[in-house]
BALOBA-1460 file (C-alpha; in Angstrom, 3 decimals):
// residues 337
<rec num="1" residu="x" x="-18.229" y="-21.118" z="1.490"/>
<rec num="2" residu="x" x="-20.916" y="-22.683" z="-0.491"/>
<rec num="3" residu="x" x="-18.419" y="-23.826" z="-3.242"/>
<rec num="4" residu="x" x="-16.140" y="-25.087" z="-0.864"/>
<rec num="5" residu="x" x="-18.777" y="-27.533" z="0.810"/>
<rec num="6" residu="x" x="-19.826" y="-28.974" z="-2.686"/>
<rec num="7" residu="x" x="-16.103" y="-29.678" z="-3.891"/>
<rec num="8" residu="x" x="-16.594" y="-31.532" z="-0.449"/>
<rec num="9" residu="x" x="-18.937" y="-33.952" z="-2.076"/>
<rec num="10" residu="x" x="-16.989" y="-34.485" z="-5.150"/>
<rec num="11" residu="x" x="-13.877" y="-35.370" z="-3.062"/>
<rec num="12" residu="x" x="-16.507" y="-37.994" z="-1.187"/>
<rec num="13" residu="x" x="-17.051" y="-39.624" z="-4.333"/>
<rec num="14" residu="x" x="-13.905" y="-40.936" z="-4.539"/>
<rec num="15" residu="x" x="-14.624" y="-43.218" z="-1.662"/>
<rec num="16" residu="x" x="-16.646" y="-46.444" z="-1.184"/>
<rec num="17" residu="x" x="-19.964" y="-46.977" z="-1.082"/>
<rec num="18" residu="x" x="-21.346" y="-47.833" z="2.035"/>
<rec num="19" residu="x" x="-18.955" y="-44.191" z="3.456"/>
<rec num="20" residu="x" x="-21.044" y="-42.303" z="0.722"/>
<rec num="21" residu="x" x="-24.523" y="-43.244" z="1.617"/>
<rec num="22" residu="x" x="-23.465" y="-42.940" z="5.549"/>
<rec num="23" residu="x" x="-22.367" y="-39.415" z="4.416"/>
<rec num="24" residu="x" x="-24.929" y="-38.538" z="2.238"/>
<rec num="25" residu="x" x="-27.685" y="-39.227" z="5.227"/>
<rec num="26" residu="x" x="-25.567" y="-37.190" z="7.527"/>
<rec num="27" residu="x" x="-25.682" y="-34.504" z="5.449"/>
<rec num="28" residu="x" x="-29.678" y="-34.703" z="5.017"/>
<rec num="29" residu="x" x="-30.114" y="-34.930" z="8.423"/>
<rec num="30" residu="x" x="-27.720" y="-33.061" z="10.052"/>
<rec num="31" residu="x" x="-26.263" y="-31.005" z="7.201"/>
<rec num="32" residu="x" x="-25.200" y="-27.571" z="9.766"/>
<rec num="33" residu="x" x="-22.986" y="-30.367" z="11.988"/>
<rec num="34" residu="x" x="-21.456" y="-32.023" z="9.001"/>
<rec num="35" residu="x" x="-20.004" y="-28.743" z="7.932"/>
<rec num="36" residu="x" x="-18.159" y="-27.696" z="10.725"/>
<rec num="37" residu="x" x="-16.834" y="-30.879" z="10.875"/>
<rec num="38" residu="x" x="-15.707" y="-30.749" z="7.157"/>
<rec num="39" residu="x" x="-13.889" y="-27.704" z="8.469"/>
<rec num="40" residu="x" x="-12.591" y="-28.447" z="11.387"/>
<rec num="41" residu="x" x="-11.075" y="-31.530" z="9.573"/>
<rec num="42" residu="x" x="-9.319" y="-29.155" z="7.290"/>
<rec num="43" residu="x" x="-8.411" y="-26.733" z="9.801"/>
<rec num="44" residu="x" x="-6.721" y="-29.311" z="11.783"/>
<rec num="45" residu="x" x="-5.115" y="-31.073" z="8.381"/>
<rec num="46" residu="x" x="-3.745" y="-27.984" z="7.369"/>
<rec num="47" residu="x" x="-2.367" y="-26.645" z="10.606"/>
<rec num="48" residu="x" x="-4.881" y="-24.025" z="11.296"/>
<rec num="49" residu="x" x="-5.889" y="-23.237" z="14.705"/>
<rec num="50" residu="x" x="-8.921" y="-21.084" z="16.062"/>
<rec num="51" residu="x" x="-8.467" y="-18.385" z="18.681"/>
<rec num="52" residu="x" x="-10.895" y="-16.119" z="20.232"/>
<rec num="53" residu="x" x="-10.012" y="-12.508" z="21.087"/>
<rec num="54" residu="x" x="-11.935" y="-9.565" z="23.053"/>
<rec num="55" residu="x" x="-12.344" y="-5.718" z="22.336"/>
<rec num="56" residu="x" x="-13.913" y="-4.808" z="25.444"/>
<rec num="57" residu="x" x="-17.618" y="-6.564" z="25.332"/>
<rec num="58" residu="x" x="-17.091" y="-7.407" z="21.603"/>
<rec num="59" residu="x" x="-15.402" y="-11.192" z="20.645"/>
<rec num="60" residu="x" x="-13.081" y="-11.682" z="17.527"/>
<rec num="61" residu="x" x="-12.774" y="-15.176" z="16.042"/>
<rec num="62" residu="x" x="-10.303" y="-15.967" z="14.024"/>
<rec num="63" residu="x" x="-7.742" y="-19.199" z="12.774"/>
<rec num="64" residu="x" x="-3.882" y="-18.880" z="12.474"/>
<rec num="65" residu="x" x="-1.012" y="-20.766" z="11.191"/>
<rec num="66" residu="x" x="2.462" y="-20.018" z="12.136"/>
<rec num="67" residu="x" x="4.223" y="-17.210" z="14.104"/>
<rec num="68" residu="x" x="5.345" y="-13.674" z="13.598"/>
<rec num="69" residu="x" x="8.769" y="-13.787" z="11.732"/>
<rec num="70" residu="x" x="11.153" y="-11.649" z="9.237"/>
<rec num="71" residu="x" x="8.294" y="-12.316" z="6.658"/>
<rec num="72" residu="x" x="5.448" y="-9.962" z="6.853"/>
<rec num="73" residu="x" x="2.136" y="-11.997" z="8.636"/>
<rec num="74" residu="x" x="-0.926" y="-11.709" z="6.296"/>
<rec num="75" residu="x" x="-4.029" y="-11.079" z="7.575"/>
<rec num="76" residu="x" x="-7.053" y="-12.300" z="5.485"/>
<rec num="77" residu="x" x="-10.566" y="-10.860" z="5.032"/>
<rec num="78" residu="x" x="-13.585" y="-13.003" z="3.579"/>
<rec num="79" residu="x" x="-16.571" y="-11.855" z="1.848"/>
<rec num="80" residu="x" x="-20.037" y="-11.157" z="2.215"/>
<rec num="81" residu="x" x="-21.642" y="-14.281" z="4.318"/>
<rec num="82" residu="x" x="-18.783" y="-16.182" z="3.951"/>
<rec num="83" residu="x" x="-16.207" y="-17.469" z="7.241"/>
<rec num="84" residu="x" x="-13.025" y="-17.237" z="7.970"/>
<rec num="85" residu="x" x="-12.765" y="-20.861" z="6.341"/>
<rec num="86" residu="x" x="-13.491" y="-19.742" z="2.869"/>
<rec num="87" residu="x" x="-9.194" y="-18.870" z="2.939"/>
<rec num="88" residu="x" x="-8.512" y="-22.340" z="3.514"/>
<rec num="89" residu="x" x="-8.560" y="-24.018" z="-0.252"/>
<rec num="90" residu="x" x="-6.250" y="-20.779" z="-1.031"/>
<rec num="91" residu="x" x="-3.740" y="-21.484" z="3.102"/>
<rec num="92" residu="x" x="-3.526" y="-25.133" z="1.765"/>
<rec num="93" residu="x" x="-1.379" y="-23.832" z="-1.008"/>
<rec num="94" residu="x" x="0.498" y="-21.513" z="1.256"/>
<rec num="95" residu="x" x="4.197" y="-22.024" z="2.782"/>
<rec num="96" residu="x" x="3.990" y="-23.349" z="5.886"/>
<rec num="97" residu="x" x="6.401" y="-21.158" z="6.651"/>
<rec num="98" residu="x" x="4.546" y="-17.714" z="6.718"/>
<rec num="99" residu="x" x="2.275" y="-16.643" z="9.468"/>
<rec num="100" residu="x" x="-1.286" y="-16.656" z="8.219"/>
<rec num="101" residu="x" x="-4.483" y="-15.190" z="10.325"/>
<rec num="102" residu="x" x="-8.111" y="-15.467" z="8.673"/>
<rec num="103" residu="x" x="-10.600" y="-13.606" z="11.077"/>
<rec num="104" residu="x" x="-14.340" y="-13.916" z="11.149"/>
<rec num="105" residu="x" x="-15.680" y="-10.189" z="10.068"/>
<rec num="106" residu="x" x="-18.547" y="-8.355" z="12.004"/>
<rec num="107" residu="x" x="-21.541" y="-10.200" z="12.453"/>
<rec num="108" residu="x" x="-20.382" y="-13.647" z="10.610"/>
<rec num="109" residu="x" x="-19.502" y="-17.182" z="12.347"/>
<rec num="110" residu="x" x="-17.785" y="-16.687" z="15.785"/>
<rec num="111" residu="x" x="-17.221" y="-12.871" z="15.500"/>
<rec num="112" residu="x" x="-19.825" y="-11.296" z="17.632"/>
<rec num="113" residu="x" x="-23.275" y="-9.950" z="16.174"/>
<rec num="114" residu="x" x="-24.972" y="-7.331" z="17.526"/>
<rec num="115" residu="x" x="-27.667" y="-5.502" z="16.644"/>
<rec num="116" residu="x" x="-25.895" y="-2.230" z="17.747"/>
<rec num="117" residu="x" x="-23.188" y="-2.808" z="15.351"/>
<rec num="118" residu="x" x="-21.933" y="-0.630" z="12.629"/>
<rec num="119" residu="x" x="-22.125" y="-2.583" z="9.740"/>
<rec num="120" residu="x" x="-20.821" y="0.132" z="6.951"/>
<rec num="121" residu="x" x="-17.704" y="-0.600" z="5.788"/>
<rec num="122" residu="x" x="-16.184" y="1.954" z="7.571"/>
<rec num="123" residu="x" x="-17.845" y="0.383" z="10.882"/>
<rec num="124" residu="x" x="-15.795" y="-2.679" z="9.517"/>
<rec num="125" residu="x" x="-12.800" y="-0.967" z="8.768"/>
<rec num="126" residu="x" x="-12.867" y="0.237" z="12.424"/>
<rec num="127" residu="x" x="-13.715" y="-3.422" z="13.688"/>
<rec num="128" residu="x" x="-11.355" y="-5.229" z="11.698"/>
<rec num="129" residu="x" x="-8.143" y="-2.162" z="13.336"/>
<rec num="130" residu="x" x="-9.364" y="-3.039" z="17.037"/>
<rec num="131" residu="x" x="-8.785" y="-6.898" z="15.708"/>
<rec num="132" residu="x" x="-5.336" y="-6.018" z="14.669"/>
<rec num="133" residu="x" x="-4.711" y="-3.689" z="17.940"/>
<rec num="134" residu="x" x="-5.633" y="-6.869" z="20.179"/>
<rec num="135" residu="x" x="-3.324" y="-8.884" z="18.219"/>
<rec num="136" residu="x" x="-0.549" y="-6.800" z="18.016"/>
<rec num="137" residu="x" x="-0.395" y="-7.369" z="14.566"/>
<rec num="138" residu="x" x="0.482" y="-4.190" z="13.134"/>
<rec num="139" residu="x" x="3.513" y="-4.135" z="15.678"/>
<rec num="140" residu="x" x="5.035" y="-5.102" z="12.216"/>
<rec num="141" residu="x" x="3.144" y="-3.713" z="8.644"/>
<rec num="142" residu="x" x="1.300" y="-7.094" z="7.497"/>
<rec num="143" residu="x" x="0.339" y="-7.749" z="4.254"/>
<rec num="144" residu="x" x="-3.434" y="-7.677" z="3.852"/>
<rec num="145" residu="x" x="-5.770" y="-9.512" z="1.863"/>
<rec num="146" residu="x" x="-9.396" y="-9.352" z="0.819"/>
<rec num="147" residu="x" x="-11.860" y="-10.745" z="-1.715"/>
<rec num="148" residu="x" x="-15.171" y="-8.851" z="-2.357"/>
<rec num="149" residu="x" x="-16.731" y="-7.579" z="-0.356"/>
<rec num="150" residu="x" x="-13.554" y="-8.056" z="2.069"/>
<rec num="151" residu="x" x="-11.487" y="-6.339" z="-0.668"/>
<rec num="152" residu="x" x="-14.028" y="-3.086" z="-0.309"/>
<rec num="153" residu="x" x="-12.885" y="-3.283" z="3.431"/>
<rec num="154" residu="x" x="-9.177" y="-4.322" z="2.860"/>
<rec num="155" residu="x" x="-8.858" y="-1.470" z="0.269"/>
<rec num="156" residu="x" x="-9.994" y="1.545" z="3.005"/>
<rec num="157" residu="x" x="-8.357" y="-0.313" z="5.650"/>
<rec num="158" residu="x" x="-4.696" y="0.398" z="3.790"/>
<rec num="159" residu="x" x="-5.866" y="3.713" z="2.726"/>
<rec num="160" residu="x" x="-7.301" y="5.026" z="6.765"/>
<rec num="161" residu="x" x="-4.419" y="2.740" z="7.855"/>
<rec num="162" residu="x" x="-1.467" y="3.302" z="6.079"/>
<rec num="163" residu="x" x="1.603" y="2.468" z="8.721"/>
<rec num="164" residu="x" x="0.030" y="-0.988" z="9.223"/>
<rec num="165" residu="x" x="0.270" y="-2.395" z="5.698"/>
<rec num="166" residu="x" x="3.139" y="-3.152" z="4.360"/>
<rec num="167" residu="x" x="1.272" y="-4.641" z="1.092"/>
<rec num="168" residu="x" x="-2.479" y="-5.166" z="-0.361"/>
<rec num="169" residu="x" x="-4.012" y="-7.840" z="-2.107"/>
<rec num="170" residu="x" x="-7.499" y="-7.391" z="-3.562"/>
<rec num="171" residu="x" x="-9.650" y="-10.116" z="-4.848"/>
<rec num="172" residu="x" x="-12.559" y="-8.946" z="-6.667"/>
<rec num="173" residu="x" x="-13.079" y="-6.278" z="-4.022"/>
<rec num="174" residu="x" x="-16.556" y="-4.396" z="-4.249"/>
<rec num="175" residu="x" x="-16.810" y="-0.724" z="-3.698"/>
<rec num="176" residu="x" x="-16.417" y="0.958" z="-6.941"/>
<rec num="177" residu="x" x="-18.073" y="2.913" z="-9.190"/>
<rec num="178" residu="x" x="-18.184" y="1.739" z="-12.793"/>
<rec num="179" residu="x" x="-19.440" y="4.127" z="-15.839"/>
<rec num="180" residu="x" x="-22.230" y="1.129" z="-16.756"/>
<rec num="181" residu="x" x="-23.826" y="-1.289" z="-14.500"/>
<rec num="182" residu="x" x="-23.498" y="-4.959" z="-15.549"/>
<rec num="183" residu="x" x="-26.694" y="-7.153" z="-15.621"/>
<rec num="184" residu="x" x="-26.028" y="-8.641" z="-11.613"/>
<rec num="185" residu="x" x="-26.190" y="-4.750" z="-10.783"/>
<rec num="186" residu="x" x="-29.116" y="-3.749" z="-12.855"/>
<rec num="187" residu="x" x="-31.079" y="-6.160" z="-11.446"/>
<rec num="188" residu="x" x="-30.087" y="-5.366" z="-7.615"/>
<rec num="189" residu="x" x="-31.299" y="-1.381" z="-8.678"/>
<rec num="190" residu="x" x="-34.725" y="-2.713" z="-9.831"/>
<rec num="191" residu="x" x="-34.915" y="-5.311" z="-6.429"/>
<rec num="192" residu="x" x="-34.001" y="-1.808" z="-4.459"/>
<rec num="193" residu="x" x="-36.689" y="0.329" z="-6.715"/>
<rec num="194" residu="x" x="-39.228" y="-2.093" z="-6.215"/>
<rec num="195" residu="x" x="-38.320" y="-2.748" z="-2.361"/>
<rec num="196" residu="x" x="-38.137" y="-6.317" z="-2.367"/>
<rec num="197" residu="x" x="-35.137" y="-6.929" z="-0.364"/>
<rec num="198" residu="x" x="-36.592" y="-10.611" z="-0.200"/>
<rec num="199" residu="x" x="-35.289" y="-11.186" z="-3.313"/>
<rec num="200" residu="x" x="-31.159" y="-10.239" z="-2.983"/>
<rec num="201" residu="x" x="-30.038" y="-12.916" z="-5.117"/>
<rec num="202" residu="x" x="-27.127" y="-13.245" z="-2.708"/>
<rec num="203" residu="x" x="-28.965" y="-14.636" z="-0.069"/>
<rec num="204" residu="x" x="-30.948" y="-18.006" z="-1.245"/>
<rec num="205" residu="x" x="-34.015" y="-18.894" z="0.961"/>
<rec num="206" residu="x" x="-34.867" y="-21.838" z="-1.411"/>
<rec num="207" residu="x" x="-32.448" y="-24.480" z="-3.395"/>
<rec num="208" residu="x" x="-33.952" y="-23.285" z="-6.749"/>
<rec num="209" residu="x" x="-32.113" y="-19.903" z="-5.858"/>
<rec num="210" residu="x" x="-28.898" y="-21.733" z="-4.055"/>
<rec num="211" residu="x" x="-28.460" y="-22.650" z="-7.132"/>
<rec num="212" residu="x" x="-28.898" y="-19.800" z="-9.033"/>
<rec num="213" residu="x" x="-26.106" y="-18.083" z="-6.443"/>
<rec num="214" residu="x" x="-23.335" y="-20.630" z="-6.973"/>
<rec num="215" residu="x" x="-24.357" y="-20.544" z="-10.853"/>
<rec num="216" residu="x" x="-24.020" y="-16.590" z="-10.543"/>
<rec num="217" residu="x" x="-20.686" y="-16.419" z="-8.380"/>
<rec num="218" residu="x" x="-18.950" y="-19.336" z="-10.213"/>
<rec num="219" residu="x" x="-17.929" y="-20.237" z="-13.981"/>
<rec num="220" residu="x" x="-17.685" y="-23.460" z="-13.302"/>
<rec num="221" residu="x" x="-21.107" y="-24.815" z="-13.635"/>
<rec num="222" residu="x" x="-21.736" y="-27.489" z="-10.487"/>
<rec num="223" residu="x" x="-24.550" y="-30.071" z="-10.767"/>
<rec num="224" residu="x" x="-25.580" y="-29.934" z="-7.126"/>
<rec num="225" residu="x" x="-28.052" y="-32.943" z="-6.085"/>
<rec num="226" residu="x" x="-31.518" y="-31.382" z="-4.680"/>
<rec num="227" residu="x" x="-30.973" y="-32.477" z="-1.317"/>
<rec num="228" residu="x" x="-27.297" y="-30.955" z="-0.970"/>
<rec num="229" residu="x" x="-28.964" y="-27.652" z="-2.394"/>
<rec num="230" residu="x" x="-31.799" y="-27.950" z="0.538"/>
<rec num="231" residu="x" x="-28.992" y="-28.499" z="3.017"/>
<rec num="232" residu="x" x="-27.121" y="-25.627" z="2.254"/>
<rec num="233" residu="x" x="-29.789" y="-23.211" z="2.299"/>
<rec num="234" residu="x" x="-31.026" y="-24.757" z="5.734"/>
<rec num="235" residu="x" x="-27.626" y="-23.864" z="7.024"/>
<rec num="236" residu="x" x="-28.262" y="-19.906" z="5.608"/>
<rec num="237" residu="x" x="-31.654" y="-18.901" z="6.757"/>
<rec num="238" residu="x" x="-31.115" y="-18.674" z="10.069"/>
<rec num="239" residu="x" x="-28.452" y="-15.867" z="9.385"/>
<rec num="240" residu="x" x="-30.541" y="-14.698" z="6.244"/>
<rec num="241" residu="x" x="-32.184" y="-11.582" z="8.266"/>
<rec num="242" residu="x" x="-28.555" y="-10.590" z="9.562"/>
<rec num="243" residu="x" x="-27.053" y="-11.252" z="5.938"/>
<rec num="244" residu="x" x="-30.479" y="-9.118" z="4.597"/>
<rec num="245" residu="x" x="-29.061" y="-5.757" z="6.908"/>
<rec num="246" residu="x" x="-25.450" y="-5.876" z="6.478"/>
<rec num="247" residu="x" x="-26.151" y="-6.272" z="2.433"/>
<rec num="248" residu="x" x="-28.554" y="-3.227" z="2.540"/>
<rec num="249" residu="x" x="-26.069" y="-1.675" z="4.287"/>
<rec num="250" residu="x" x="-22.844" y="-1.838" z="2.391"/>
<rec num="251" residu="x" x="-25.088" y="-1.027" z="-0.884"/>
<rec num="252" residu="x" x="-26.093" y="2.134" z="0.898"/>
<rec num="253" residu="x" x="-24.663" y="5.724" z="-0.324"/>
<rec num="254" residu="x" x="-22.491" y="5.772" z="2.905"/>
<rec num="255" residu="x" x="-20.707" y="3.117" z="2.174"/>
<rec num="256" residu="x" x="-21.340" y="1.792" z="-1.569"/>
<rec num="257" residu="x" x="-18.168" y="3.478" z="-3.210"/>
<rec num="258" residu="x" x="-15.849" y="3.620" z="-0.213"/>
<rec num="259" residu="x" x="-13.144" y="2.017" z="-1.839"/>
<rec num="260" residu="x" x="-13.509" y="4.114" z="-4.946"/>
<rec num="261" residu="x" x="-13.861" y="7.397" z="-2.864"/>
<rec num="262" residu="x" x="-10.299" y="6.407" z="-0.798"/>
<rec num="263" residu="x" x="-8.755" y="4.364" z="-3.798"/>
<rec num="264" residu="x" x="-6.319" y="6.865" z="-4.350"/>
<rec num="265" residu="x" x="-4.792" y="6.999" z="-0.849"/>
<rec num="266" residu="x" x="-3.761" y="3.472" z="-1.066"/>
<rec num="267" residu="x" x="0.344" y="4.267" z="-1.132"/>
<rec num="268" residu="x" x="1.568" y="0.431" z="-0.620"/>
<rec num="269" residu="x" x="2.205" y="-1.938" z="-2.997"/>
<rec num="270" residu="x" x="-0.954" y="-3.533" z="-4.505"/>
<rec num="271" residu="x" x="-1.636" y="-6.335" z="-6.240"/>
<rec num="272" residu="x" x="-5.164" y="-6.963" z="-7.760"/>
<rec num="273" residu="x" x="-6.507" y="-10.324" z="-9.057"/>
<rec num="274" residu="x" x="-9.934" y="-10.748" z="-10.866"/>
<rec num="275" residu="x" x="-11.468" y="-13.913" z="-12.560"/>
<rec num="276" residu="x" x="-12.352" y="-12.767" z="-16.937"/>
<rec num="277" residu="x" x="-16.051" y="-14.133" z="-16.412"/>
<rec num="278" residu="x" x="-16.767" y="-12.364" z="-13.270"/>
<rec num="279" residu="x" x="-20.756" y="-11.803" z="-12.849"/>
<rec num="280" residu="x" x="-21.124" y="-10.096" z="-9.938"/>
<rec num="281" residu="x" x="-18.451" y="-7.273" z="-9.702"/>
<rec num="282" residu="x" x="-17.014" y="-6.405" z="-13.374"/>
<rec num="283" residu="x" x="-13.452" y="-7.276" z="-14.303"/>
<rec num="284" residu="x" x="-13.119" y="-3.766" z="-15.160"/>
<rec num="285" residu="x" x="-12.791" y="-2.643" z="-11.758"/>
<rec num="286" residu="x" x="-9.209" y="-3.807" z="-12.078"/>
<rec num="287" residu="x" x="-8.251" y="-1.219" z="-14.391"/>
<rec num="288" residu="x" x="-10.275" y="1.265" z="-12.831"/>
<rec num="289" residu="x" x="-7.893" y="0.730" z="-9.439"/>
<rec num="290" residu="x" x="-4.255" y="0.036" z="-11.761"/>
<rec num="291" residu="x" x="-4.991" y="3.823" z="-12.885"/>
<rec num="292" residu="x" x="-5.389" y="4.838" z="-9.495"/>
<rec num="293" residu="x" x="-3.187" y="2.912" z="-7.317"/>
<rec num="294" residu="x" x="1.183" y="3.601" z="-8.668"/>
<rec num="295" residu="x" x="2.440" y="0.623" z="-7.315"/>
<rec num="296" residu="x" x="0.035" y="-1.422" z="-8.702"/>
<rec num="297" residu="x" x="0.091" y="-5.088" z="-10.421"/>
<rec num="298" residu="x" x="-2.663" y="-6.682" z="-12.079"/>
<rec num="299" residu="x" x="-4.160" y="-10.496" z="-12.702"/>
<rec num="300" residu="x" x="-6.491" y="-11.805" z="-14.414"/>
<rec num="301" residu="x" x="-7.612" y="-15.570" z="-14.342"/>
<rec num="302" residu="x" x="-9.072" y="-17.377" z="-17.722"/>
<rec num="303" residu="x" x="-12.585" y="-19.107" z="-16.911"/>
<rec num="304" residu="x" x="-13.173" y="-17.879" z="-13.659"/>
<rec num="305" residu="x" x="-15.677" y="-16.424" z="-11.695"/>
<rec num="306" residu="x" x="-16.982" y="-14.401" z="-8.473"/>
<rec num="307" residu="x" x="-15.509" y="-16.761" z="-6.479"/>
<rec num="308" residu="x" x="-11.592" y="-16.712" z="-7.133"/>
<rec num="309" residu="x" x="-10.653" y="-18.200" z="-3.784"/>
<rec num="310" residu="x" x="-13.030" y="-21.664" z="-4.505"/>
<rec num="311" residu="x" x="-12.434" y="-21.691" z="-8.194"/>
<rec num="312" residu="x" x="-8.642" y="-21.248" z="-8.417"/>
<rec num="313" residu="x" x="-7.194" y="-21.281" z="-5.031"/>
<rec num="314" residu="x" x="-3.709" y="-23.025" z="-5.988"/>
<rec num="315" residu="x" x="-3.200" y="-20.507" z="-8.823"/>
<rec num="316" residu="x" x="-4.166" y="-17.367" z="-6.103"/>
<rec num="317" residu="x" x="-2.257" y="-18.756" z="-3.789"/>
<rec num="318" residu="x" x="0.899" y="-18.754" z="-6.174"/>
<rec num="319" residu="x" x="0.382" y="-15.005" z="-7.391"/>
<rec num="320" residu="x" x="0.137" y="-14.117" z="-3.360"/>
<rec num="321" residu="x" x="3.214" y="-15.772" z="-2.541"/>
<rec num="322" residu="x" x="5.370" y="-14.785" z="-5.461"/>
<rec num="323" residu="x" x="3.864" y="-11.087" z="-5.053"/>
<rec num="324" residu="x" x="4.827" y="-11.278" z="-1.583"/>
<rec num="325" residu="x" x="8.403" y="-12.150" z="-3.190"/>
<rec num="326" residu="x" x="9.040" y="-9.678" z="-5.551"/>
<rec num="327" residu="x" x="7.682" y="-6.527" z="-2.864"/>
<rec num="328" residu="x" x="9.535" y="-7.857" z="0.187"/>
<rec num="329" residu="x" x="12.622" y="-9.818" z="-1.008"/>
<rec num="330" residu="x" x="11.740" y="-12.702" z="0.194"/>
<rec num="331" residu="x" x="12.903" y="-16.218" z="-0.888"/>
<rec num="332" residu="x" x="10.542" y="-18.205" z="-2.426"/>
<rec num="333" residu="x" x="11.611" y="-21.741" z="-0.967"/>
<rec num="334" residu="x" x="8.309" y="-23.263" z="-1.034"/>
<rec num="335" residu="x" x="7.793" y="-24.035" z="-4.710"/>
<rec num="336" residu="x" x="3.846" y="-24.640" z="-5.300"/>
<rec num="337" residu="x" x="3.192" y="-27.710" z="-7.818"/>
């Protein structure tokens, strides 16, 4: 999400000065408002429209694009404290033609948080079926995709779920278990050891550490003005508590190697894409699921990052749509420039 908002600014800088300043104050002021509306402006550019749904006392949000056809729909899962709006750099790349739904997960944006919740990723897994129940969308197998922490639930969703999915995509997913920690992990271990869960440097409190975060989850090395940085974590810490739990949660034993644990149960065809200079979750973990998975098919994206879906969304979008192609005959009429 974060990346997304500050290729916002960069776009803005294209126009003239008086707009800039006029936007640039808005953003100070009122940077949680400005947002949304930088969302809902691309929601409603590229077609997508948002839909609430109920599971007895618990609400789904979620956007769509296009209806149920001979193409399989694809479902799309974001990561950890992201929004279902994160997909939309990658659905602006998409045919028009295929029937797209991006859902809020547990806890995040307009999907209802409660404090009663199961947060593991199984407690996802199970949140994100009674999603698909309500929407009948497994009245056809769907093709499902998921980046990171999203991919850790994607992954055991295909593997508890098997008649739904007709196809998986995984996007750096978390949830397995590597024979060496990286330096992102080492550190999270000593933050755990020495109980300062203040300190998850996934979830900034200050702009010194926003910045640190995009600089950690991105190759691409942003300089972000001081007051954009401020703005962006003011739009955080009120969900930085909730963010706080549901990290501690899906690091826990329960539910840390889920997708590792189930890996091998995933039966559908899978395809896998993972950016080289990945910081947080090691490009590695690609192999480690090509081994495990048969039908599986593998990507991975020169100078890129955590965050695939910001950094390279019309090159993801490509490898969905002409994976999508090569599983399920389809015809690729929408060529992407």
């Amino acid at each position: 999400m974060d990346l997304d908002v500050v290729n916002m600014f960069v776009i803005a800088g294209g126009t003239l000065a008086i707009p800039i300043l006029a936007f640039v104050a808005s953003f100070l002021l009122w940077p949680s408002a400005l947002i949304r509306i930088y969302y809902w402006y691309w929601r409603r550019t590229l077609g997508m429209q948002v839909r609430y749904v109920r599971h007895e006392d618990y609400q789904f949000c979620y956007s769509f694009r296009g209806r149920p056809g001979h193409r399989p729909s694809i479902l799309m899962l974001h990561g950890f404290s992201a929004h279902k709006d994160m997909w939309l750099s990658v659905v602006k790349f998409l045919p028009k033609n295929l029937h797209l739904v991006c859902v809020d997960m547990p806890g995040h944006e307009g999907t209802t948080r409660s404090s009663l919740d199961d947060l593991s990723i199984d407690g996802q897994v199970k949140r994100v079926h009674q999603f698909v129940e309500r929407l009948k969308l497994n009245k056809k197998p769907f093709h499902l995709i998921g980046t990171s922490m999203g991919g850790h639930v994607a992954g055991v969703y295909a593997a508890y779920y098997p008649s739904d999915v007709c196809s998986l995509c995984l996007v750096c997913p978390a949830g397995l278990q590597y024979s060496t920690d990286n330096q992102f992990v080492q550190r999270l271990k000593e933050l755990q050891d020495s109980a300062a869960i203040q300190k998850i440097p996934l979830i900034p409190s200050t702009p010194e550490e926003m910045s640190e975060m995009l600089q950690l989850c991105s190759y691409v090395r942003f300089k972000v003005p001081q007051q954009i940085l401020q703005g962006l974590v003011d739009v955080r810490i009120p969900h930085n508590s909730f963010y706080r739990k549901l990290f501690l949660e899906i690091v826990s034993e329960k539910s840390r190697y889920s997708l590792h644990q189930n890996m091998d149960k995933i039966k559908v065809p899978t395809q896998i894409i993972w950016g080289k200079q990945d910081q947080v979750l090691d490009v590695s973990g690609a192999e480690i699921l090509a081994k495990s998975i048969a039908n599986c098919q593998v990507e991975l994206l020169e100078n890129c990052g955590h965050s695939v879906v910001m950094e390279r969304p019309r090159k993801t979008a490509k490898l969905i749509v002409d994976f999508l192609a090569s599983v399920h005959n389809t015809d690729n009429d929408k060529k992407l420039n």
